[in-house]
Structure formats: structure tokens, C-alpha cells
ZARO-558855 format. One record per residue (C-alpha): z, y, x. Coordinates in steps of 0.2 Angstrom, whole numbers. Example, Ala and Ser with C-alpha at 12.3 -4.5 7.8 and 13.67 -1.06 7.14 Angstrom:
BEGIN
39_-22_62
36_-5_68
This chain:
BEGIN
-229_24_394
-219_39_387
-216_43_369
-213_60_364
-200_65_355
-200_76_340
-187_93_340
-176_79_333
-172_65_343
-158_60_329
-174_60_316
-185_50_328
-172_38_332
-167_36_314
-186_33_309
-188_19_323
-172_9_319
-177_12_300
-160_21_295
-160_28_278
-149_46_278
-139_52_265
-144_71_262
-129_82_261
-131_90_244
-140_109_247
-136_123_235
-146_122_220
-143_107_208
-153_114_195
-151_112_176
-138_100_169
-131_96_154
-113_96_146
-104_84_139
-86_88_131
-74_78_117
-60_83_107
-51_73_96
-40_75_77
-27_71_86
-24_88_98
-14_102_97
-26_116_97
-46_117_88
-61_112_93
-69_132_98
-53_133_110
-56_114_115
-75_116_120
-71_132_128
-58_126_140
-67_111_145
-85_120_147
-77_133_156
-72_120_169
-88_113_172
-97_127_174
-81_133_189
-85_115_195
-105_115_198
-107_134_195
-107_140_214
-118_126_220
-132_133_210
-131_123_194
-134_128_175
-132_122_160
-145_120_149
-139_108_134
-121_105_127
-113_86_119
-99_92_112
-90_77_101
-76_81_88
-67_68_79
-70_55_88
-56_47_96
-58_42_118
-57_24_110
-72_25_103
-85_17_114
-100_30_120
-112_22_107
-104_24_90
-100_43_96
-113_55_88
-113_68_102
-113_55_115
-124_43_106
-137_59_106
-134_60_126
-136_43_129
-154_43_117
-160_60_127
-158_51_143
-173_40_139
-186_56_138
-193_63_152
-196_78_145
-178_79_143
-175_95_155
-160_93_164
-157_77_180
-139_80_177
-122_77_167
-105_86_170
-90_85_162
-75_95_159
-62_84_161
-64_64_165
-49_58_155
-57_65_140
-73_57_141
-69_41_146
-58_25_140
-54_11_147
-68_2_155
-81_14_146
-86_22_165
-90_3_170
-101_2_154
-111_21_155
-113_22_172
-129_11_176
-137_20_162
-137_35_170
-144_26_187
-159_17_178
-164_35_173
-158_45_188
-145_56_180
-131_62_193
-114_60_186
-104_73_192
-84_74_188
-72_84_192
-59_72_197
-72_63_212
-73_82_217
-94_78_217
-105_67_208
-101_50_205
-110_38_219
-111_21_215
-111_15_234
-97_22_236
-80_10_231
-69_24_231
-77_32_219
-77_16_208
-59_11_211
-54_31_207
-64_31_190
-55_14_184
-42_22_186
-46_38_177
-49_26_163
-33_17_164
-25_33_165
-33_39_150
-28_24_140
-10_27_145
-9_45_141
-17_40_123
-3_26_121
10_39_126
7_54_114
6_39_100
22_35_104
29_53_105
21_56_91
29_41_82
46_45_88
44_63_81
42_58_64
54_43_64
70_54_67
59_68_55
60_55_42
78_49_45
87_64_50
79_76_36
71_67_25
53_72_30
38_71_17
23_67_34
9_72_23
-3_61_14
-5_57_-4
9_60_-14
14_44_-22
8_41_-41
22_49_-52
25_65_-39
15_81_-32
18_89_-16
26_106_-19
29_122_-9
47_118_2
49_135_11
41_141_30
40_127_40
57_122_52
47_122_69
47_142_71
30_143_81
20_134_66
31_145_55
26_159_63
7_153_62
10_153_41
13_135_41
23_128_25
35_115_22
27_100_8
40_93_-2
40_80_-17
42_85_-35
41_73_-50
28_74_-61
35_68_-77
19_63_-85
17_50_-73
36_49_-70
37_43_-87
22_27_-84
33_23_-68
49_19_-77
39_11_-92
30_-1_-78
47_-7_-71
55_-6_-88
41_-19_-93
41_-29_-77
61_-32_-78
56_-39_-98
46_-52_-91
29_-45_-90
18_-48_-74
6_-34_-65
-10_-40_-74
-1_-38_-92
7_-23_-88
-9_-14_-81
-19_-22_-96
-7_-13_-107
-7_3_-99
-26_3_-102
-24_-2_-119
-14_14_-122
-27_24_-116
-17_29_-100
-28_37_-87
-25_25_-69
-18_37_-53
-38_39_-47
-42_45_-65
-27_57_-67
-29_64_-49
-46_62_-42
-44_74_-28
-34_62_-18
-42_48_-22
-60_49_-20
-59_33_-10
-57_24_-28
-66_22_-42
-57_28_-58
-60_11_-68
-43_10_-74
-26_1_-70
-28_-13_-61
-15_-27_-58
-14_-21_-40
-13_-4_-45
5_-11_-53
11_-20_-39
11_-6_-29
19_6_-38
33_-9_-42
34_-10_-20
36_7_-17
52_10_-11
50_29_-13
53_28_-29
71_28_-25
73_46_-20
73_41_1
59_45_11
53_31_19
39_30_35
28_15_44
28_3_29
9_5_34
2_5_54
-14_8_62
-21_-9_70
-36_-8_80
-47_-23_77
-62_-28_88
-79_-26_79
-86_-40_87
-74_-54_99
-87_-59_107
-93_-44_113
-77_-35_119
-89_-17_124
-94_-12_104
-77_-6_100
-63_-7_89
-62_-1_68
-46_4_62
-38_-6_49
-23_1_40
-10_-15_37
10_-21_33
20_-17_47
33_-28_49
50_-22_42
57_-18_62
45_-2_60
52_4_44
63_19_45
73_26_32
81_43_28
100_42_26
102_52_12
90_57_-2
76_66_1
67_69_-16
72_67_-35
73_48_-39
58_41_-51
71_24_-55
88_20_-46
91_9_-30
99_-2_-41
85_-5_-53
70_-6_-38
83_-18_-31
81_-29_-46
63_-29_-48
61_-34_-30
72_-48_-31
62_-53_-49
45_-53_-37
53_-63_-23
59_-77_-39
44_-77_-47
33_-78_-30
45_-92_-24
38_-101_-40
21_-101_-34
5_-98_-40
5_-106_-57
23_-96_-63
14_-80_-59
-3_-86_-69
9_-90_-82
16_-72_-84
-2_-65_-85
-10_-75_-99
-11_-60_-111
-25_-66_-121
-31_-50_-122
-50_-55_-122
-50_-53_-142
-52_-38_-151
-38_-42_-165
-20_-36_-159
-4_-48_-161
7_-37_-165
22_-48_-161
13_-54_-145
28_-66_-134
41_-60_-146
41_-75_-158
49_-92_-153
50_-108_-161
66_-113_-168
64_-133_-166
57_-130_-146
64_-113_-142
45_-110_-133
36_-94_-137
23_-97_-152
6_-91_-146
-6_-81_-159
-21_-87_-168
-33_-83_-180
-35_-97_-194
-48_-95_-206
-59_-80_-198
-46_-67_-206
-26_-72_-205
-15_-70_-189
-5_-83_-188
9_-88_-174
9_-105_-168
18_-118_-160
7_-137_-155
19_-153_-156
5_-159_-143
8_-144_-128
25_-152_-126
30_-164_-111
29_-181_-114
46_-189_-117
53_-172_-122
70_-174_-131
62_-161_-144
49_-170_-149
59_-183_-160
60_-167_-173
46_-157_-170
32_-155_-183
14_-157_-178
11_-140_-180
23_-124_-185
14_-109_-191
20_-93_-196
8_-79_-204
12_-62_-196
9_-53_-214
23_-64_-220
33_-57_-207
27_-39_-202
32_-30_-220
49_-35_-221
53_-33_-202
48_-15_-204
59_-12_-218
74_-19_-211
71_-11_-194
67_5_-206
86_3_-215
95_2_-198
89_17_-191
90_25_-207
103_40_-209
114_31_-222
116_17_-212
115_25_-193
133_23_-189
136_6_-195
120_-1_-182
129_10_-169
146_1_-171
135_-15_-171
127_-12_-155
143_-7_-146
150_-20_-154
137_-35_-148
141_-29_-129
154_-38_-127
143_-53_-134
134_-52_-117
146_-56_-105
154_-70_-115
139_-83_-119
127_-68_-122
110_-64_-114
117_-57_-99
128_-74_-97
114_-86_-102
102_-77_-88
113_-80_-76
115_-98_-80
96_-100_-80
97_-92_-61
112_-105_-57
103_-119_-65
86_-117_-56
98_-118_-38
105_-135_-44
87_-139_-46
81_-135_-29
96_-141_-23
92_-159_-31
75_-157_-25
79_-156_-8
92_-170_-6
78_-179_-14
68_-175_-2
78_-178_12
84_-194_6
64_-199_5
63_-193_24
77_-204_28
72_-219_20
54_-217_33
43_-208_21
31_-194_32
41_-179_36
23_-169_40
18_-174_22
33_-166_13
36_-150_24
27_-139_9
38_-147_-5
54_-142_6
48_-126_11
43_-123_-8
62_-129_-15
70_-120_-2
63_-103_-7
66_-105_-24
84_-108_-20
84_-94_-8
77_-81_-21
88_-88_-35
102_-85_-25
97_-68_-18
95_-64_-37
114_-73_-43
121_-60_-29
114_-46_-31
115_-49_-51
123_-31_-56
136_-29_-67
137_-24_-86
140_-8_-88
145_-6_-108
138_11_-115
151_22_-127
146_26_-145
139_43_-138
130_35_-125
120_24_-141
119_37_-152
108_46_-137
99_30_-136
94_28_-152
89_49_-155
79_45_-140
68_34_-151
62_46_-163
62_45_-181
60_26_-184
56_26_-201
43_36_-203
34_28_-187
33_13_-197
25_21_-210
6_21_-210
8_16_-192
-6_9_-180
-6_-6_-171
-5_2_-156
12_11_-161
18_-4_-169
18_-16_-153
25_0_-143
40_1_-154
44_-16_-154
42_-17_-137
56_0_-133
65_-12_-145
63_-25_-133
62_-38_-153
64_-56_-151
61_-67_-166
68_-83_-169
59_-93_-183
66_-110_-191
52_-117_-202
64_-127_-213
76_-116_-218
60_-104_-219
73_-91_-210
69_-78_-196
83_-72_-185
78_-53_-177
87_-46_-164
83_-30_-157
91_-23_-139
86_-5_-135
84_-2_-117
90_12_-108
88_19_-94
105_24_-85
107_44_-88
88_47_-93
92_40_-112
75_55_-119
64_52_-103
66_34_-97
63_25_-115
């Protein structure tokens, strides 16, 4: 029996043995859509970006009968960023679902830029389970899934992708690390608290100089300036970030989000804040070098279990290998190296005491409305501990020191009174008036020959010597501490049980002795130089008079008083040691 055979025998034959054939694609794919990206991070704008890429596509499926009917066209968004959590391609990804969407198609300008990684892997079945072509320039077609070829060449388009991201960040980053070392560069972003960014001249690449580009430079501000050098003027006298930022509100001193809101619209202008002050006190910028990476980028998975959503961008500390900084100044100086040094060293000391040294140093018991004028000032002559302020009787401020707060078996206990008070009204009137008469004309010259005088003082048993003893005597402690502690290992006690104790004594050593080195030296001022310091202070005298609370504490404060009371001779030893601030005697007060 014969079967006839259509004009085709290839279409018979094919129909017998059940062969599916792939139609070759006929002029006429119809209406597609567009889908471009364009990130901050390029060189030119997003018109000129879209343009480009759009004009590819359209060469690309154009002359096999294609047009484009809808545009995706993401900006911002970074080729990280999975497909869901862009908004152009999230919109892409939601119109793939209607029918009624007008278009069977998706073509791209340029595969790199629209996918990341693995992202291909991720997208591509979506547009299969809706039957949307994915035509790229790269595959010189549409994408087939059957095909592993195609697979194989879009994983790699993807790695590709990734490596061209990583590379420009690290062009980029290498850019601006010789900027910052070689000239000193300001690389944008928020001036610090206590500077403005200020016209530097036409930018030194000529092309952006051509484009009107300007050079951004940083200036002091000395309103700010002036709360800088009072914050680490006040940390070097023992004060801790929580005091000092409680003081600053006090004084009615607006906080850096307060004073300049258009930079920091990220914050809430709720005043200072003990963080507020600690970085301010580890800015190194300060200094009058430029200084670059003490911040980096890290990209942090949203979810770990679920590898596809993406990562957010954290900003953290980079670690000190990816710190640059300029060789030579590259702004005016806000406080010296030599007095940022000091404070750092202070921080590592007190952080090597732990937790409960740096509670100490904030207890300002500042939850009452009544002020103590004499607030850390007054010590107990029997103890030598700071007397605390209390309120007896609803109406008199008294300072205070409790036999009963001492440590058991202290050797000053056998002398010490129960309780030791000393009424501040007792104390305040007189104080004034002497502080009054030394500052007085009559007597100016002779409280300028005592202070030049009393230098001498300091480097011979003084407060300079007896700080440094402190500092020698806490490395004998830790020293003790940890032959203690090794004698203890020795002798079979748990090595795992002491590792914290060890690792606590030996940073206290390790600080102390960073601080005993790098101690700097005295430096004695001339009578010139004191009688600079002391104009710097303003009429004395006639700030006493009348004068608020507020103003009170502030001026014994820049007198930096300490007060030494010894109940039974019913005597008080004052002391007063002006601080100054190298060559800014007016300014840095």
C-alpha cells in the first residue's frame, strides 16, 4: 500500500517520527520592551546613559522587525542589587504577570549592565513561565534555555560584570588614596563639626575644570572651632563624653545637627550626646591632615539563608591597613597632633580600665535642677577623695564626704570623721573675692610672677611629676597583677579561667606605658605669654559680680580650681591653673 507524500517529504517524515523543529526566527518580532540601568557610580548622566543603551537595542532587534513599545529604565541602583528590590525592574518583573501587557519581548542594551552575578540564573525562568523572549546583545539573539551555550555564555557575562564593578572600585579607591596623600584632598562629604567647605579655586583635572567644576577646601569655623578645643580641653581634665556633652547642653550649645541641619538631615537635632563627643575627640582631622577610609563600604546579606535577596550597605571601621594619610597639612589645625595624641592615649587608659572607670567619669548627677557650683572641685583633706554635693535641709548646698564609702581596712579610716561637710555659701563669697584680688590691676603683676614662678613646681614633685608617678604606679600594679597571676597558673590553678584577668592587666600596662612615653614635655610659658593668658580671660572681677551660676562653674572651670578642705583646721587651700592652649591664648580658653 502506498502513502502519499505531501510537497514536503522533510515535513512528512518529521510528523511520522514525531520530530519537533525549531522555526528559524522570521522578520517581524513585534513589540518589545526596554530595559536599561545606569548607576551613581558612572562618569556621564542618566539622558546620555538611557540614550546610548536604547540606541543599541533598537540597532540590535530594529531590522528584524521589532519595536519598542515600553521603557525600564533604572537609575541609582547599583548592578548588585538583585532585580526585585530595583524599582524599574521590579515594575518589569510585576507587568510580566498581565496579559494585557502589550509586548511578548524584553531586550537590553547591554548585558553587563543589567545583570550581576548569578541574577540571569534567578530572572530567566520568569520570563519562560510567561513566555517572554530575552534577547541580548551579547548571545547575538534571544536567550534559549535548551541551549548550554547560551547558559554557560550568560554566567559568564555575569561574572564579568562582577569583575568590572570590583575593578572600577578599586581604581576608584586608588584615585583618591594618592589624592589624599599626595595633595591633601578634601573627597567630599560632610565637613566635619568645627569646619565649612569653601571655594579652593578651578578644579586641577582640566576637563572638569573646563566643565566649571570647583575645588572644595576646608575652613574653620571658629564658632564651632571654639566647642572643639573646649571638648578636648575638658576631656584632657578628666571629664568623660557624657559629662562633657551634658555640659555643652547645659550652656545652651546648639549640637552639629542643630547648628547645620542641612547636612544632617539623617539626625535628629535633640542635642549633644555622649557619642556626638566621642567622635569629635576621634577625628584625627582635627589635626590639620586629611585623612581617607577610616570608614568602608561592607555589603551585608539581607537574609543568610537566602543568599538571592541581596545585600544592604553598612558603613563600618576599616581596619587601620586602609587608612591613608596626607603627608603634609592639608587644612588649618582645630587642636595640635600633639594634643589629639594625648587624648587618645587618655581613651586607650581609661578603656583599659573597663567599663566601671568610664561609669565613674560620667556620674554627673546632673538629674537635679540645683547647680553645684564647685561640682569635682572640692577634696577632702583627711581622704584626698573628691566630696560629692548634697542638699541638706531642703535649702543648703553642702559638699560631702561619708567615712562609710571608704574601703574596708583603709589606712584612712583611723582619722576620718563619720561625716565631713562643707556649706558652699561658706565657701563661694570669699573664693570670689580672693579670685577677684588676684586678677585685680593692683595686684596683676604679682599673680603673674606667681604663676611663672609655680612652673618650676611642676617638674619637681608638682602636678606634672605626681601625674606621671600615678601612670608609673598603675604599671607596677598590673605588673604585680600579672606575676600574680602567672604564679596562680603555675601553682595548677585553670589557665582558661584567668585569660580575662591577664588580658585586662595587660592592657592597663600597655596603655600606661603608651601614656608614660609619649608623656610630652613641660613647656614653661614667659611672663608675656601669662600675661596673654590671663587678658584672654576677660575682666575677672566684674564677672564675679552678680554673676550666674552658669558663668560661675564656666570660670572656675577655664580656671581649671581645685580645693582642698581640712575640717580641723577649718582651712581651705585654692589653687587655680589657667589653661592654655599653645599659640591660641584669646581663641582656645
Amino acid at each position: 500500500m502506498t502513502v502519499e507524500i505531501s510537497g514536503d517529504p522533510w515535513a512528512t517524515l518529521d510528523e511520522l517520527l514525531g520530530v519537533e523543529v525549531v522555526e528559524t526566527v522570521d522578520a517581524g518580532i513585534g513589540p518589545v520592551a526596554f530595559y536599561g540601568r545606569c548607576s551613581t557610580e558612572d562618569n556621564q548622566d542618566p539622558e546620555t546613559s538611557f540614550s546610548w543603551q536604547h540606541g543599541n537595542a533598537e540597532k540590535f532587534v530594529g531590522p528584524l522587525g521589532a519595536t519598542i513599545e515600553a521603557e525600564y529604565f533604572d537609575i541609582g541602583h547599583s548592578r548588585s542589587v538583585p532585580w526585585e528590590r530595583r524599582s524599574e525592574s521590579a515594575r518589569l518583573l510585576a507587568a510580566l504577570k498581565d496579559p494585557n501587557r502589550g509586548w511578548n519581548a524584553v531586550v537590553v542594551g547591554e548585558g553587563t549592565r543589567c545583570w550581576f552575578g548569578n541574577q540571569f540564573s534567578l530572572i530567566a525562568p520568569k520570563f519562560a513561565a510567561y513566555g517572554v523572549d530575552l534577547w541580548v546583545p551579547e548571545l547575538g539573539g534571544k536567550f534559549d534555555a535548551r541551549n548550554p551555550s547560551h547558559k554557560m555564555l550568560m554566567n559568564v557575562l555575569g561574572g564579568m560584570s562582577e569583575s568590572e564593578r570590583q575593578h572600577v572600585q578599586a581604581r576608584v579607591r586608588a584615585a583618591m588614596d594618592a589624592q589624599v596623600l599626595n595633595e591633601g584632598r578634601h573627597q567630599g562629604g560632610r565637613a566635619p563639626y568645627g569646619y565649612n567647605t569653601v571655594d579652593g579655586g578651578p578644579h586641577p583635572n582640566p576637563r572638569k575644570a573646563a566643565e566649571g567644576y570647583r575645588l572644595r577646601i576646608l575652613a574653620i569655623d571658629e564658632t564651632s572651632a571654639e566647642v572643639v578645643r573646649r571638648i578636648f580641653a575638658e576631656y584632657m581634665d578628666g571629664k568623660g563624653d557624657r559629662a562633657i556633652a551634658n555640659g555643652l547642653n547645659r550652656d545652651c550649645i546648639p549640637c552639629p545637627s542643630a547648628r547645620r541641619p542641612d547636612q544632617n538631615r539623617h539626625r535628629l537635632a535633640d542635642g549633644w550626646q555622649g557619642s556626638t563627643v566621642r567622635a569629635i575627640l576621634e577625628n584625627p582631622r582635627y589635626t590639620g591632615y586629611a585623612f581617607f577610609g577610616r570608614w568602608t563600604r561592607q555589603e551585608t546579606l539581607i537574609d543568610p539563608d537566602d543568599v538571592a535577596a541581596g545585600h544592604v550597605i553598612k558603613f563600618r571601621r576599616a581596619g587601620s591597613e586602609g587608612i591613608v594619610r596626607s603627608r603634609r597639612p592639608a587644612h588649618p589645625e582645630i587642636v595640635s597632633v600633639e594634643e589629639f595624641t594625648q587624648a587618645q592615649l587618655k581613651r586607650r587608659s581609661r578603656a583599659a580600665g573597663g567599663n566601671r572607670a568610664v561609669a565613674k567619669l560620667e556620674r554627673t548627677r546632673n538629674s537635679g535642677t540645683r547647680p553645684y557650683l564647685l561640682r569635682g572641685m572640692v577634696r577632702c583633706g583627711f581622704c584626698g577623695r573628691r566630696m560629692h554635693g548634697a542638699v541638706i535641709r531642703k535649702t543648703e548646698t553642702y559638699y560631702r564626704c561619708l567615712a562609710r564609702s571608704l574601703a574596708p581596712g583603709s589606712a584612712a579610716l583611723a582619722d576620718h570623721p563619720r561625716t565631713v561637710n562643707l556649706r558652699e555659701i561658706d565657701l563661694v563669697e570669699p573664693l570670689n573675692g580672693w579670685i577677684g584680688r588676684l586678677f585685680s590691676r593692683e595686684n596683676l603683676d604679682r599673680t603673674v610672677a606667681a604663676l611663672v614662678g609655680s612652673q618650676a613646681e611642676l617638674g619637681h614633685g608638682g602636678k606634672n611629676s605626681k601625674e606621671r608617678e600615678a601612670v608609673k604606679n598603675r604599671i607596677t600594679d598590673a605588673n604585680t597583677r600579672l606575676r600574680r597571676l602567672q604564679a596562680a597558673v603555675e601553682a595548677g590553678a585553670d589557665p582558661a579561667a584567668l585569660v580575662d584577668a591577664i588580658n585586662t592587666a595587660q592592657a592597663e600596662r600597655s596603655a600606661a606605658q603608651a601614656e608614660l612615653d609619649n608623656a610630652p614635655e613641660l613647656r614653661t610659658m614667659s611672663d608675656a605669654e601669662v600675661y596673654a593668658m590671663i587678658d584672654s580671660l576677660g575682666n575677672v572681677g566684674a564677672a564675679l559680680k552678680g554673676a550666674r551660676a552658669e558663668s560661675l562653674v564656666r570660670l572656675y572651670e577655664n580656671l581649671r580650681l581645685s580645693v582642698n578642705y581640712k575640717p580641723h583646721e577649718r582651712i581651705v587651700d585654692v589653687t587655680i591653673t589657667p589653661r592654655v592652649v599653645s599659640a591660641r591664648v584669646r581663641g582656645g580658653t
